[in-house]
N, C-alpha and C positions, 0 to 999 in steps of 0.2 A: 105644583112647585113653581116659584116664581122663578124668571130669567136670570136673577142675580146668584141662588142656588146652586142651576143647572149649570153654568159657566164655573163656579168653585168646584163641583163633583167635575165637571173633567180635568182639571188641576189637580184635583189628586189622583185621577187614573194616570196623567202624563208621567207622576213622578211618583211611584208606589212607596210607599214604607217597606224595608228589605226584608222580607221574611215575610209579608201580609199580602192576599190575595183579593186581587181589585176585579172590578166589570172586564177588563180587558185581560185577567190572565187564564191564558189559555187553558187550564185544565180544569176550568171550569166549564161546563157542558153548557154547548150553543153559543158563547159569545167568540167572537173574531178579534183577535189583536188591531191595535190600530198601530199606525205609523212607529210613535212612540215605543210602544214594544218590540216591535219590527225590528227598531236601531237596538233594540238591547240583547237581542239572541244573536247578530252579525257581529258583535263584542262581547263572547262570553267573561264570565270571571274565571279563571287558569282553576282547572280541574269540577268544571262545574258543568253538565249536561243540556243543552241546550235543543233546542228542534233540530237543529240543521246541525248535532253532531248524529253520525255513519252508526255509532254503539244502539242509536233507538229505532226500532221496528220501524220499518214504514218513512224513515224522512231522508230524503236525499240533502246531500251535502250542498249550501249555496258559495259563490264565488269565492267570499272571505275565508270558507273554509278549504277552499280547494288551494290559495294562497300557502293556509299555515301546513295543509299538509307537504305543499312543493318546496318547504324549506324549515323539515323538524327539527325540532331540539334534537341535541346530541344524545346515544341511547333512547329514545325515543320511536315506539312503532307506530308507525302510522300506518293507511289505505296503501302508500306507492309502497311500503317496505315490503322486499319477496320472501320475507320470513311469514308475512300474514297469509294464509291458504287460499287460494282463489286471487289473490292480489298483483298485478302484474305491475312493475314500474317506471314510472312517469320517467320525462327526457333530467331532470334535477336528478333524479337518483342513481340514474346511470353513471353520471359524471359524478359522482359522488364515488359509483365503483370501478369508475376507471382509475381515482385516485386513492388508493387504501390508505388508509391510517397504516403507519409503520407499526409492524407485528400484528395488526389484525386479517385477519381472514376473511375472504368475499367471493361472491359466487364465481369470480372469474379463477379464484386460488384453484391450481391443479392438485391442492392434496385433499379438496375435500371431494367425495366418491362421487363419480359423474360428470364434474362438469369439466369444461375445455377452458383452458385460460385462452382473454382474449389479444389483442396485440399490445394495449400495454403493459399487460403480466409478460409478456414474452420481452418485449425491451426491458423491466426489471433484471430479468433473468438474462439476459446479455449482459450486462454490465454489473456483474455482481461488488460486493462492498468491499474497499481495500484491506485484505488481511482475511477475509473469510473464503476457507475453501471448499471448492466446485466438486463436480465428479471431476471435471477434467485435470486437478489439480494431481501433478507427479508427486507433491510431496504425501500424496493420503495412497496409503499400500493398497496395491488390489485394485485399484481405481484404473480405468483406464479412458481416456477423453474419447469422448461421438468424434464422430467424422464430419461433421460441420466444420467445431472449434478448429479441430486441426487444419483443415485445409484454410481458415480462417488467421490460422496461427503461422502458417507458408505463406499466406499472400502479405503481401508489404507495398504501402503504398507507393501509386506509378506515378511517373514525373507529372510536372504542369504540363495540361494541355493530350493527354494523353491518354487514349482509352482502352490501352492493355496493361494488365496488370503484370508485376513482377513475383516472381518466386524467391520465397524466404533457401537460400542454396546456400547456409551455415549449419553444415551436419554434424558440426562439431569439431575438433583437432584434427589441423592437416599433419599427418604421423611424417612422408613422407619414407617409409620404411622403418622404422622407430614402432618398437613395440609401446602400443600403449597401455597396458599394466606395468610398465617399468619408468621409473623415473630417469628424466631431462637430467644430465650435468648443468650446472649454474653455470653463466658465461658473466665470470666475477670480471670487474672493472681492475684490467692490467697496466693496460698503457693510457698513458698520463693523458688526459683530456685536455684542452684548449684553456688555460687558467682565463680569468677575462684579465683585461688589461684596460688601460688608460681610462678613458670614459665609462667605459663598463665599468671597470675597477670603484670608479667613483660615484657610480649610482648606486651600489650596494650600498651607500652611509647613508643615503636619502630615506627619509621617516615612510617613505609610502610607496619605495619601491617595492616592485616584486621578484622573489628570486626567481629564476626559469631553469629548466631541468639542466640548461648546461653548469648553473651554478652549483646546484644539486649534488650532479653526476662527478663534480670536481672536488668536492667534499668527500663524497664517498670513496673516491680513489683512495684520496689521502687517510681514509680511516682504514680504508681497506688494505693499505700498505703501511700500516702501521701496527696492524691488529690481525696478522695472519689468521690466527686460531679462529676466528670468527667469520665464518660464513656468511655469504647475502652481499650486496652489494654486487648486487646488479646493476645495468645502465636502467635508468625510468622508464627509458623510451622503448625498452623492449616488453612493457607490460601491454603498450597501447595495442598490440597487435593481435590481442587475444581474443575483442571482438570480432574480428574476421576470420578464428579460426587457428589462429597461430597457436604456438607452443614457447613455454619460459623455464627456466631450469627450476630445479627444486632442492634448497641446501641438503645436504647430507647430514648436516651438527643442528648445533647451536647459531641463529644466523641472525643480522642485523638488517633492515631494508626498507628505505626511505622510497614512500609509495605517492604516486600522484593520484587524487579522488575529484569525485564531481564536483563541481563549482570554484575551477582552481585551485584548489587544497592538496597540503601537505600535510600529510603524516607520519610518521614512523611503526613499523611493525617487527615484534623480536617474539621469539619463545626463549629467550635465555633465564628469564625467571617464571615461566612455564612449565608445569608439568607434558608430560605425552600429549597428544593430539589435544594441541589448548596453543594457540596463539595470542601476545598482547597487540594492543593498537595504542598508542600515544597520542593523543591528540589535544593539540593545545585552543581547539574550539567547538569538542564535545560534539561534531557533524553525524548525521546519521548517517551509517552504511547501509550502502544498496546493493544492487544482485553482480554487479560490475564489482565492487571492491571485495565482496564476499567470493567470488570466484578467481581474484588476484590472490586471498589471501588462501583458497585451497590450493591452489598451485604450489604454493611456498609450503605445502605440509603433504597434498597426498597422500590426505589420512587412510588407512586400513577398514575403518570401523564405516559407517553410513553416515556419521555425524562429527563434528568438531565444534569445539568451544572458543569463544573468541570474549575475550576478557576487556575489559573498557577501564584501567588505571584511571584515578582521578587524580592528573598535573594540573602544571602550574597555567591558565588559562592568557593567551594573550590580549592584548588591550586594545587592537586597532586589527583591523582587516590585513593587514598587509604581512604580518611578523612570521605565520606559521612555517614558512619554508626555514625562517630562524630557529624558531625551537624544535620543528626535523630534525634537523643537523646538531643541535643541542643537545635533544635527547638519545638523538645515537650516539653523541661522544661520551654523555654518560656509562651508558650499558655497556659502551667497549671499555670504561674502566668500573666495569661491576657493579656500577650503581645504579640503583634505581631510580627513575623520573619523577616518581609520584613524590619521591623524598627528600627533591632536588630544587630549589629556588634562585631562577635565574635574575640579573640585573637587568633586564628588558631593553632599558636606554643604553645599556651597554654592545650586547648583542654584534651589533653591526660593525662598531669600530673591534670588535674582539673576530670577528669572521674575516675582514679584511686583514687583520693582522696575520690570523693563521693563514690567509692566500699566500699572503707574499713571505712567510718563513718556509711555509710547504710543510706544515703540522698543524693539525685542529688541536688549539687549546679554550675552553672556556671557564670562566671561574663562577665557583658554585656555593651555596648555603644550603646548611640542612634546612629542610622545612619539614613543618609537624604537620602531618596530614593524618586525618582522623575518618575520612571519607572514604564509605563502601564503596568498592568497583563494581562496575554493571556487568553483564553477563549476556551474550545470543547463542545461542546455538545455530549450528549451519549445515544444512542437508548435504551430500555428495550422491552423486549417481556415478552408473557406465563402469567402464573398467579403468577409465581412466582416474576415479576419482576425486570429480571436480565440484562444484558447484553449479548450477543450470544459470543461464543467460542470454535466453533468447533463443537457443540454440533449436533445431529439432529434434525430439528426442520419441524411441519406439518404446514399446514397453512388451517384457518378454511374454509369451504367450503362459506360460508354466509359472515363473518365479515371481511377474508381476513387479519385476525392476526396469527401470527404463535404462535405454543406452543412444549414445549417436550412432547413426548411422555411419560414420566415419570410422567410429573404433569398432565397432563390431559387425564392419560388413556387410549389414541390411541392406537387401534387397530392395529395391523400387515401388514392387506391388504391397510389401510390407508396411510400407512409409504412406502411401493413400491411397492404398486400397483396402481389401477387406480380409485377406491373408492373415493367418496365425502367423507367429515367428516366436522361434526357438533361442535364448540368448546362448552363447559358447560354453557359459557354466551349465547347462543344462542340458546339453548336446554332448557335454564331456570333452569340444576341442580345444580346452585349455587346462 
């Protein structure tokens, strides 16, 4: 064969026809790949078997494939995966199972049989998802929390700079001899509160003033001495104390009560067009209520039952950050002349100069239009515990050893060793001493 030949025949071993078997391919007996070939098996085509894939007898895997196994397609089993028998996995696939896909399962998951979750399956499970609940959750019957959470649930963090920590020491209402299965008298707004005057007087017209509870508290008087029959109308400032443990009265009727919520918010709250154990909220900026305002508003009912219904009327909404302590006091002046808020359409721009007017005659008058409202109300229900029948807020709470209800320690007397230790405890309904 002449030189010019032999030089075209290895041009076509370099670049083979796809399917057609040259001097150089390997399954051919006795010949050796050459370079050429070499680059072609370190780049297979996707699903196509190769020398240096792990699936053929006999050939161990070379670099390129040790790459695509450290970083599989998704569903994909590879050598490192521990589902393969004999296979243990590379440091890529670990970190792969320290981070699970949400809802899927991995060998660190504690529900599949045997294995130990590792640490951070364990900080999952500390910090479970907002709204889904725990063992240790009081609202789930039967349930009663480990002695980690709990002691975990008493510690509260210590100041700056400080390396003792403090104890959560809110057991719940201080009774102060005050049976707590019995309801608080209301300490209704009597004597006339401090009207504001001069410059106060004249920031209430301001577009972007905010009322504050003394303006509040001076409305309510005046609704409250105008509207005997109707209950509620309490001072505001006797709500705040409920975090620390305090006590607030609870109407005996039909009651009205302009309520302070987080993120300086006004609202109004009535059961007058409520059925039993169902309170309304008025709120003219649709805010979400939290475990603070859901436990003002069982105070105001002291339901009977485990549960109460709190109703979300859709009013007239206001237009600027500033007005809702306006339509508070709006919508209470409605309900004390039997109307309903949702049905009620205020002048907005009016508002201010009509509230100053009623300071200074010493009568809330506002003027009103029907408005068509066609919109469902929303609806929570709200758990109560203890005997006091409140809603839970941070408090400590034991859970009886028999009945599987929780109580504070305050109202029913619980013992120390009961509260963190490992002691049973017996609630009073179940003991028979109540």
């Amino acid at each position: 064969m002449s030189s010019a030949c032999f030089f075209a025949a290895v041009k076509v071993r370099q670049k083979p026809v796809e399917g057609q078997k040259t001097v150089s391919d390997p399954s051919v007996a006795g010949n050796k790949p050459d370079k050429a070939a070499v680059k072609v098996r370190q780049k297979p085509v996707e699903g196509q078997k190769t020398v240096s894939d792990p699936s053929v007898a006999g050939n161990k895997p070379d670099k390129a494939a040790v790459k695509v196994r450290q970083k599989p397609v998704e569903g994909q089993k590879t050598v490192s995966d521990p589902s393969v028998a004999g296979n243990k996995p590379d440091k890529a696939a670990v970190k792969v199972r320290q981070k699970p896909v949400e809802g899927q399962k991995t060998v660190s998951d504690p529900s599949v049989t045997g294995n130990k979750p590792d640490k951070a399956a364990v900080k999952v499970r500390q910090k479970p998802v907002e709204g889904q609940k725990t063992v240790s959750d009081p609202s789930l019957t039967g349930n009663k929390p480990d002695k980690e959470l709990l002691q975990k649930t008493d510690i509260l963090p210590s100041k700056h700079g400080s390396t003792k920590k403090s104890i959560n020491k809110n057991y719940g209402p201080r009774w102060q001899g005050a049976d707590p299965s019995k309801n608080i008298s209301v300490k209704r707004l009597k004597i006339n509160p401090q009207a504001p005057k001069g410059s106060k007087m004249t920031a209430l017209l301001h577009p972007h003033h905010w009322l504050s509870s003394d303006d509040i508290d001076f409305a309510s008087y005046l609704l409250a001495n105008e509207y005997p029959h109707i209950d509620g109308f309490q001072s505001t400032l006797l709500f705040s104390v409920l975090h620390n443990g305090g006590v607030v009265g609870t109407p005996s009727g039909q009651f009205v009560q302009i309520l302070h919520t987080g993120g300086n918010h006004w609202v109004t709250a009535s059961n007058l067009f409520c059925p039993k154990n169902q309170v309304c909220i008025y709120d003219s900026l649709s805010t979400v209520m939290y475990n603070k305002e859901k436990q003002i508003l069982s105070w105001l009912l002291r339901p009977v039952e485990d549960q109460f219904l709190v109703t979300y009327p859709v009013v007239q909404q206001q237009s600027n950050s500033s007005n809702c302590g306006l339509f508070a006091i709006a919508f209470a002046f409605v309900l004390c002349c039997n109307l309903r808020p949702e049905n009620c359409q205020f002048r907005e721009g009016r508002l201010r100069a009509e509230l100053v007017s009623s300071f200074q005659k010493g009568r809330m008058l506002f003027k009103t239009e029907p408005r068509l409202n066609k919109a469902k109300s929303t609806q929570t229900l709200v758990n109560v515990y203890c005997l006091c029948r409140t809603a839970h807020c941070n408090e400590v709470m034991v859970e009886c050893t028999s009945c599987k209800r929780w109580y504070h320690p305050n109202c029913a007397q619980i013992p120390q060793n009961a509260i963190t230790g490992d002691d049973d405890w017996h609630c009073p309904n179940c003991t028979g001493k109540i």
